[in-house]
C-alpha positions as CSV (number, residue, x, y, z in Angstrom):
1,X,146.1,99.6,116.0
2,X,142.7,101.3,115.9
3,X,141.2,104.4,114.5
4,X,140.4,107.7,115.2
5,X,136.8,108.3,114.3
6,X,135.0,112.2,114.3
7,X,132.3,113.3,116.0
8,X,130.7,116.5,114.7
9,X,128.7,114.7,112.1
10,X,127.6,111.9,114.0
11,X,126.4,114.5,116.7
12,X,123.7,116.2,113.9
13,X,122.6,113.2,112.0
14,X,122.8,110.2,115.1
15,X,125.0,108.3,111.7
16,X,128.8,108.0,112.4
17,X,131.4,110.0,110.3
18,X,134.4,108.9,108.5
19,X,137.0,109.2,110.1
20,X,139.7,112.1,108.8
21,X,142.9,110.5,107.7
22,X,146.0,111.5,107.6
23,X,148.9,109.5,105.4
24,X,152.5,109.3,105.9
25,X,154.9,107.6,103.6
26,X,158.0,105.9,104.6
27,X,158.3,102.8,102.8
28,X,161.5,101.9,103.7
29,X,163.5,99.4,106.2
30,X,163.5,98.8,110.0
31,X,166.0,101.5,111.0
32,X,164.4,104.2,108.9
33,X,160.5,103.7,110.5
34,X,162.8,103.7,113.9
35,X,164.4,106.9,112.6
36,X,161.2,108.3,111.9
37,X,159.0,107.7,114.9
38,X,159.8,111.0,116.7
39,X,158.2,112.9,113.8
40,X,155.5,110.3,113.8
41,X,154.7,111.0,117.3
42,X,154.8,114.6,117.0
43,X,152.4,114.0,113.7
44,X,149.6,112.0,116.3
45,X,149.9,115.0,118.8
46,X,149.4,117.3,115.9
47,X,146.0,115.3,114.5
48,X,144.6,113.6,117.6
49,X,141.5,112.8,116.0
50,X,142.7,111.7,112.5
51,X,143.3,108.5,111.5
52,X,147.1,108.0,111.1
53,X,147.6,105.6,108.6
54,X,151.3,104.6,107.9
55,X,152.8,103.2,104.1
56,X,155.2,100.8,104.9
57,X,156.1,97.4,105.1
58,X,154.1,94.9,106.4
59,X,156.5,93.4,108.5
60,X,157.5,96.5,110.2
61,X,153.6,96.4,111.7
62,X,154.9,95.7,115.3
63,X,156.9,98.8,115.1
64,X,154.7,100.9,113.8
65,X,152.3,100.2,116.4
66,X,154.6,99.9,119.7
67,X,155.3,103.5,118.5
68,X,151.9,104.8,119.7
69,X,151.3,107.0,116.9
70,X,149.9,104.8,114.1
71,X,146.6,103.6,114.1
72,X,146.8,101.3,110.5
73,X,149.6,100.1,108.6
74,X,149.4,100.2,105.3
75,X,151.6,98.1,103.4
76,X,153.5,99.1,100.9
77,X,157.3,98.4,99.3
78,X,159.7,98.6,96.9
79,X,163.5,96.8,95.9
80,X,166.4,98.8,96.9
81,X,164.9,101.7,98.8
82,X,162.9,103.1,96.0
83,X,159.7,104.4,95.6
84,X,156.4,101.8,95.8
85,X,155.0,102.3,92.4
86,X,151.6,102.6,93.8
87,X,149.4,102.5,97.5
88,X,146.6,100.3,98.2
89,X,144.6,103.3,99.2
90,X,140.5,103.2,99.0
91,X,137.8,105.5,99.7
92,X,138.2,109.1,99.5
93,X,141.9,111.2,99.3
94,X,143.7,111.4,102.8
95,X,142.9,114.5,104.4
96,X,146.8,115.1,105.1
97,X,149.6,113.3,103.0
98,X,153.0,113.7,104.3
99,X,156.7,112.3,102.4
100,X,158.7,110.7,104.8
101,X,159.9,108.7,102.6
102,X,162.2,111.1,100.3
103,X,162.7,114.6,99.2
104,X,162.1,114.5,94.7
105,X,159.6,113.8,92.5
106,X,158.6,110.1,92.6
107,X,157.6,110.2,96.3
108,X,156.2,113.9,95.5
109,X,153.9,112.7,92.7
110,X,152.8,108.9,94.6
111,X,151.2,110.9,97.1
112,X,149.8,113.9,95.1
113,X,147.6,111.1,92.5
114,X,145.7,110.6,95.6
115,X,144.4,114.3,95.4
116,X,145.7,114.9,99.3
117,X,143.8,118.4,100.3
118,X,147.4,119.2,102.1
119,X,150.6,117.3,101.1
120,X,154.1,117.7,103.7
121,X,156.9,117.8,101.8
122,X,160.5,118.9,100.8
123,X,160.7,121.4,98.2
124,X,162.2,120.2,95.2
125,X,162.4,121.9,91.9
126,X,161.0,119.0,89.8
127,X,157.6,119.4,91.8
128,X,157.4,123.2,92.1
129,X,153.7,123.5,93.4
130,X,155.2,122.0,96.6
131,X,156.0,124.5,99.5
132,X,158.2,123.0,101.6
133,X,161.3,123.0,103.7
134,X,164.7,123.0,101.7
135,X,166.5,119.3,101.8
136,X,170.5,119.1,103.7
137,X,172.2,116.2,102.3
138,X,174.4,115.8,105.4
139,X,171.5,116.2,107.9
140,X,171.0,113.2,110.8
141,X,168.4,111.4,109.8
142,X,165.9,111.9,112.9
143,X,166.8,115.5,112.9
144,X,165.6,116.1,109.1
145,X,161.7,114.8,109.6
146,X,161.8,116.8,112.8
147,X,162.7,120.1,111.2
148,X,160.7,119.0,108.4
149,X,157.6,119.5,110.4
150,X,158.6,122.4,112.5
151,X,158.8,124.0,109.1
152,X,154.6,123.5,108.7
153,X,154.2,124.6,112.3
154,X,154.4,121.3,114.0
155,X,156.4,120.9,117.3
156,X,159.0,117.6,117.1
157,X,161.4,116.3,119.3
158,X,164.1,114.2,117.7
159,X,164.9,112.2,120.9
160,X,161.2,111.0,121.3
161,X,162.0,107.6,120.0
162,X,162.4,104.9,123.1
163,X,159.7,102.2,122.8
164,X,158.4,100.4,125.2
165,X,160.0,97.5,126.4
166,X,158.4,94.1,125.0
167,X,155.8,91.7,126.8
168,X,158.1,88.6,126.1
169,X,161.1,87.7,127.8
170,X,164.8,87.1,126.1
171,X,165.7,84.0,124.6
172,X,169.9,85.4,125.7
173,X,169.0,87.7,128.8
174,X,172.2,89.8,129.2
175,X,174.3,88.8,126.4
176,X,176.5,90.3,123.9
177,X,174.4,90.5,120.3
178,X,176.8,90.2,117.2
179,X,175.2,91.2,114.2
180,X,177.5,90.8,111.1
181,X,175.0,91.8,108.5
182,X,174.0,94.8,106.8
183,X,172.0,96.6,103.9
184,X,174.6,96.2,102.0
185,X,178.6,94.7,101.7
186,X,179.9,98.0,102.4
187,X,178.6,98.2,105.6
188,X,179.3,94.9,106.6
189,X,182.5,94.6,109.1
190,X,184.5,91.4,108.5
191,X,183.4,88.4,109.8
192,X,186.8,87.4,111.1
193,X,187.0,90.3,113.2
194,X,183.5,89.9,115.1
195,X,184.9,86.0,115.7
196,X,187.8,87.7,117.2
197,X,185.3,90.0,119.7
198,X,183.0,87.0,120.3
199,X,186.3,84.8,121.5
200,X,187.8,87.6,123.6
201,X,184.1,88.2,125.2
202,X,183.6,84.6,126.1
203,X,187.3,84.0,127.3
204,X,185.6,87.1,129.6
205,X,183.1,85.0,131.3
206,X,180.3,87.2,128.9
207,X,177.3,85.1,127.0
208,X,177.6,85.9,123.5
209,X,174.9,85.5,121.1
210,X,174.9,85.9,116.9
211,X,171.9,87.5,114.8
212,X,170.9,88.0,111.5
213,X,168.7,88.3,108.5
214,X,166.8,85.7,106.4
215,X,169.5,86.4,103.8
216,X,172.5,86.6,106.3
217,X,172.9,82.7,107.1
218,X,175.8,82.5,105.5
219,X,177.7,85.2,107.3
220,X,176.0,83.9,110.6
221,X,177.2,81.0,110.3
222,X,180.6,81.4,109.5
223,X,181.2,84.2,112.7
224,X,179.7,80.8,115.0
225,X,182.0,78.5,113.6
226,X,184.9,81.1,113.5
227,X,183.7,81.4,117.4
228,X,183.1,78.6,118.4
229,X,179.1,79.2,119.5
230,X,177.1,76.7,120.6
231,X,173.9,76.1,118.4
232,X,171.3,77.8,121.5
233,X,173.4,80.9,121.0
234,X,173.1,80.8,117.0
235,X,170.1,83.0,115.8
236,X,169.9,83.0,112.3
237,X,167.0,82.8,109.9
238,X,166.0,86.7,110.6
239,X,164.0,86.4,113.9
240,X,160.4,87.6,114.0
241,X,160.6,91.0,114.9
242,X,158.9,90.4,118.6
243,X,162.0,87.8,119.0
244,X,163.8,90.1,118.0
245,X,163.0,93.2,119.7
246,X,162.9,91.2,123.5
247,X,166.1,89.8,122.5
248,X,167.7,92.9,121.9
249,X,165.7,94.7,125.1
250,X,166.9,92.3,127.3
251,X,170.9,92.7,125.8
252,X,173.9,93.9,127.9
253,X,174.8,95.2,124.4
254,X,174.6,95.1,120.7
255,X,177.6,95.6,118.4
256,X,176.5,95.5,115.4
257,X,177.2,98.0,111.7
258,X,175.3,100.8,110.8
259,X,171.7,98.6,110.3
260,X,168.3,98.4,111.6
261,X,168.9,96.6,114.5
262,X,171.8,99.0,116.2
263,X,168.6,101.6,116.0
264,X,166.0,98.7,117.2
265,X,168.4,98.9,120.5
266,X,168.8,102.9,120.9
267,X,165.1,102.4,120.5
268,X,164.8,99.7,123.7
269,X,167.8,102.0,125.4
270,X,169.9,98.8,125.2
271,X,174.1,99.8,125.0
272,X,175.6,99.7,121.6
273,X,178.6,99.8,119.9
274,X,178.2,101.1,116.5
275,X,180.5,100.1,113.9
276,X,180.2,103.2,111.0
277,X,181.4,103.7,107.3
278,X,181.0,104.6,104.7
279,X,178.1,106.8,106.1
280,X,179.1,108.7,108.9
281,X,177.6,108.6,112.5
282,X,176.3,112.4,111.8
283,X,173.9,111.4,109.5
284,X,172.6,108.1,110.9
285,X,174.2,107.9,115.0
286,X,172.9,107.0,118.3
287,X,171.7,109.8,120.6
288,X,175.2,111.3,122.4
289,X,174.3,109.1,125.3
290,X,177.4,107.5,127.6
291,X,175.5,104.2,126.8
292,X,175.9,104.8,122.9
293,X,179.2,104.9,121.1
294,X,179.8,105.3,117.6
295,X,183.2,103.5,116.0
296,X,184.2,106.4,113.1
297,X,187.2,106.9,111.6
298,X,186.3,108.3,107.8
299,X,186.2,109.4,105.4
300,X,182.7,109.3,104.2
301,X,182.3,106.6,101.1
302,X,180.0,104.4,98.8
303,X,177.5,102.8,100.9
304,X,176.4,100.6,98.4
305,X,180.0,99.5,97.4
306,X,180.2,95.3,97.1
307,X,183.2,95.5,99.5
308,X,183.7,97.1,103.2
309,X,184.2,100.5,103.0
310,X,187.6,101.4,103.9
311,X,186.6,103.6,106.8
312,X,184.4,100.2,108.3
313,X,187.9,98.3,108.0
314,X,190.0,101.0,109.7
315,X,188.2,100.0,113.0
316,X,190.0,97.0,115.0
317,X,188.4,94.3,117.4
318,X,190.5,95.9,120.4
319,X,188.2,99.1,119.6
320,X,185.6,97.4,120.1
321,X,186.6,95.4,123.4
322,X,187.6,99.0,124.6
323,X,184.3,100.0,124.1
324,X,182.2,97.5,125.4
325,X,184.7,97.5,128.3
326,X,183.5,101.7,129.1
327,X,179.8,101.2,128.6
328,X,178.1,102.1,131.9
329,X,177.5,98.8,134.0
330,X,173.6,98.8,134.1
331,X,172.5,100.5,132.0
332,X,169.9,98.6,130.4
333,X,166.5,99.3,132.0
């Protein structure tokens, strides 16, 4: 990732100028930068010569910059989705500050101490000196930065969000990718019943491979040994994201829950099957694509309940055989 640099005063004093910069926040996890990269690209079109530096977490750097639109990440976090208590930011306020991180006060007021000239924003009535867009709980997430933007005169397309396809090669070229794991219990679909899909698959003649986090070896392992996998198809640990992303590029399909890396493969227009609850597909869905489907039976719940939502367990391994069964035969570039 490299800066933008400006021109105007290096052209009347021979000296180079800063740079203008332009700040979005989105501190958040892998499936919400993913979410958010159509209104990041639309952002670089708008500011071509600015600087587009990116609050987020380190380890999402490969992201950001496969993108295209960011030219510096700058790291920044915070447990359970909240707000980072403060940015690492130096040297004079950001031309531009955009929240794409949330729509109230805490995000709000992180980004107006750094004395932004113009801050992008939802209105919200505990910062009234914001002018901004109203907020839609129920809205799709990749449709709500989007209109965010429109609303300050910037043109966004939601459906700008493919990536490029990685420089490596996949460790599991046309496999099936389980991924039992999620954000949170409520999302997570029984193991038992991805060991069922995994043993149906491979009775099939289909390779099938298991993922997940660095805290997710326990379910990982349990769906293996449930499945009988052998240890080369066994990927647990939480791969680096460039494992990761070839992996998942170079699937025949990834059935995963509602998680970062179901939006890691609409992002490498790799076939999923999407296992929702308790947040509906409406807010957080594929693209309506024949190589996308999204498993929903509601109603919407708790997604941060210590327990599978009971929308999640109303879906059955057979769904999901059906599924995989009508995706489109290759359609993985």
């Amino acid at each position: 990732m490299s800066g933008r640099t400006g021109s105007a005063t290096e052209a009347r004093t021979g000296a180079p100028a800063p740079p203008a910069r332009l700040l979005v926040l989105r501190a958040l996890g892998l499936g919400d930068l993913l979410a958010g990269v159509p209104a990041l690209r639309a952002l670089r079109r708008a500011h071509p010569r600015h600087e587009l530096v990116l609050a987020a977490p380190a380890a999402l750097a490969p992201v950001a910059e496969a993108s295209g639109a960011v030219d510096r990440l700058l790291p920044a976090s915070a447990p359970s989705r909240a707000v980072p208590r403060t940015l690492d930011w130096t040297g004079p306020p950001p031309d531009v500050a955009v929240d794409l991180h949330g729509n109230g006060p805490p995000s709000h007021r992180l980004l107006q101490a750094l004395r932004p000239p113009r801050l992008l924003a939802f209105a919200h009535p505990g910062t009234p000196d914001i002018e901004g867009p109203v907020w839609y709980a129920g809205e799709h997430e990749r449709d709500r930065w989007c209109r965010l933007l429109r609303w300050y005169g910037i043109d966004a397309d939601p459906t700008d969000l493919l990536l490029p396809r990685p420089p490596t090669a996949s460790p599991a070229p046309g496999a099936v990718v389980l991924h039992p794991g999620a954000g949170s219990p409520a999302r997570c679909w029984p193991v038992e019943r991805y060991a069922a899909v995994a043993t149906a698959l491979r009775a099939r003649g289909r390779r099938v491979v298991v993922t997940g986090g660095a805290a997710e070896d326990d379910l990982v392992a349990r769906l293996a040994k449930r499945a009988s996998l052998p240890d080369t198809d066994v990927f647990a640990g939480g791969l680096p994201l460039a494992r990761l992303s070839a992996l998942v590029a170079g699937a025949r399909a990834v059935v995963s829950g509602d998680t970062g890396i179901a939006h890691l493969a609409v992002a490498h227009a790799t076939p999923t099957v999407t296992l929702f609850g308790p947040v509906p597909p409406s807010q957080w869905g594929p693209p309506a694509l024949p190589r996308h489907t999204a498993l929903w039976h509601g109603p919407p719940g708790d997604p941060h309940g210590d327990r599978p939502g009971p929308a999640l367990l109303r879906i059955t391994p057979d769904e999901v055989l059906h599924a995989l069964t009508r995706l489109p035969e290759g359609s993985t570039p």
